[in-house]
C-alpha positions as CSV (number, residue, x, y, z in Angstrom):
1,X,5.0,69.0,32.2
2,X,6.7,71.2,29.3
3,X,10.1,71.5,31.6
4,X,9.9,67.4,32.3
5,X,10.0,66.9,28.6
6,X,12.6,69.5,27.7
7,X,14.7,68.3,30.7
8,X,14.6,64.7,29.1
9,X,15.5,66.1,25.4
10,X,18.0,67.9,26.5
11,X,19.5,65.1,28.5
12,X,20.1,67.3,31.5
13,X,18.8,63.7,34.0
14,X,23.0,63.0,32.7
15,X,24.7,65.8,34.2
16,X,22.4,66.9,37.5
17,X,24.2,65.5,40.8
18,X,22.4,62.4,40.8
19,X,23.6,61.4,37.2
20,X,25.8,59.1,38.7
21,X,22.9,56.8,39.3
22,X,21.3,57.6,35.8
23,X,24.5,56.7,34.4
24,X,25.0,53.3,36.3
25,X,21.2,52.3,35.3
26,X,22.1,53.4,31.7
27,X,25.7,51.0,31.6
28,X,23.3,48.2,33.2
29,X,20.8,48.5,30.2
30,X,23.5,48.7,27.8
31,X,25.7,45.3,29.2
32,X,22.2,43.8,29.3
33,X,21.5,44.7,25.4
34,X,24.4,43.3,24.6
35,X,24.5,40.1,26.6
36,X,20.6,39.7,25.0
37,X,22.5,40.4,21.1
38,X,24.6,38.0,22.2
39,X,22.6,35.2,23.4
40,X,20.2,35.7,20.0
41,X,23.1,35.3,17.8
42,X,24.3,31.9,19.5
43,X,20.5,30.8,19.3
44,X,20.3,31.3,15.6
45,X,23.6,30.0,14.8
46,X,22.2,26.5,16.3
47,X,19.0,27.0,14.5
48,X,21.2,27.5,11.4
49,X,23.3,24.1,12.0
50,X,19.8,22.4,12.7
51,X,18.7,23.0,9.3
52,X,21.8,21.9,7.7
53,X,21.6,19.0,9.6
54,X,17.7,18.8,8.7
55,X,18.9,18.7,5.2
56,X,21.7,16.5,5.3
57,X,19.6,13.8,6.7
58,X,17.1,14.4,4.3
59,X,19.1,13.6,1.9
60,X,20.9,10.5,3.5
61,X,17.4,9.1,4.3
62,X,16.6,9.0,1.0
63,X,20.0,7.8,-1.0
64,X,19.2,5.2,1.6
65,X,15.6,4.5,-0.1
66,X,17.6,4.5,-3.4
67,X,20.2,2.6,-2.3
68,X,17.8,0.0,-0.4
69,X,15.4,-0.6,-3.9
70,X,18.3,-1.2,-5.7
71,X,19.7,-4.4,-3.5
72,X,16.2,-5.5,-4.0
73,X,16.3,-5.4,-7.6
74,X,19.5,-7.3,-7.7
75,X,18.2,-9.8,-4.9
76,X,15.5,-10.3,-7.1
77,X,15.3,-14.1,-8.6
78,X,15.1,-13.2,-12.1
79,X,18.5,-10.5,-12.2
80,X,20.4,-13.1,-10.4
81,X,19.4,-15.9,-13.0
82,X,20.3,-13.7,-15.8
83,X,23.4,-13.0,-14.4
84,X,24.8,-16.4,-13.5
85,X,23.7,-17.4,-17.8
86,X,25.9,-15.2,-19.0
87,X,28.3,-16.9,-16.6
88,X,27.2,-20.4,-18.3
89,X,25.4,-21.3,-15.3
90,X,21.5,-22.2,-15.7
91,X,18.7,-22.9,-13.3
92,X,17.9,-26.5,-12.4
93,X,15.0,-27.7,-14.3
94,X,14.3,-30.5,-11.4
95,X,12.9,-29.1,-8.4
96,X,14.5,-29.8,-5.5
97,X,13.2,-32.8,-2.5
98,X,13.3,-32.2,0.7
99,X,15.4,-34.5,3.0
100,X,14.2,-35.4,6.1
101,X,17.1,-36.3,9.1
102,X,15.3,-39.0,11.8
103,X,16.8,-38.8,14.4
104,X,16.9,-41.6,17.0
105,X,14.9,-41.3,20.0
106,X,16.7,-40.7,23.3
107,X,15.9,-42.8,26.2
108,X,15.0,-41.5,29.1
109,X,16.7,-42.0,33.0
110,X,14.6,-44.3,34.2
111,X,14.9,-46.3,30.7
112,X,18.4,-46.4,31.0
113,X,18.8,-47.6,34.4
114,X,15.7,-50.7,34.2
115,X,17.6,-51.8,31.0
């Protein structure tokens, strides 16, 4: 058990006669470490861009709010009235009628052909 361990410290399992297969394992691990760095990098670099765009449509969501209550406070009856007096233009005092369009009714086939 002593020798295993003192064999494994000493690295001797690299440079017996069957190293060549230590060594092979060893360069497998290694490409596979890297590939793995790799790969974690590239998924954090998206989760990075995902915040930023988190963020940016935060903020474009709510200029939008701001943007939105404002055309409703210029919509409003009131801001526009003020506006158009300092124009010289004033609100009607008379309400307005409603105008009704009769239109004639249209005769059917059968009363056009009997007539």
């Amino acid at each position: 058990m002593k020798a295993g361990i003192y064999d494994i410290l000493k690295a001797r399992f690299l440079v017996n006669q069957d190293a060549v297969k230590n060594w092979r394992f060893i360069v497998f691990l290694i490409v596979l470490a890297m590939i793995m760095i790799a790969n974690i990098h590239h998924y954090e670099k998206k989760i990075f861009r995902i915040v930023e765009l988190n963020k940016e449509v935060k903020e474009l969501r709510s200029e939008f709010v701001d943007r939105r209550s404002e055309l409703m406070k210029l919509k409003m009856e009131s801001t526009i009235s003020k506006k158009m007096e300092e124009k010289g233009i004033f609100p009607s005092n008379v309400p307005p009628t409603k105008i009704k369009v009769i239109q004639p009714k249209e005769k059917t086939l059968t009363e056009k052909i009997w007539k």
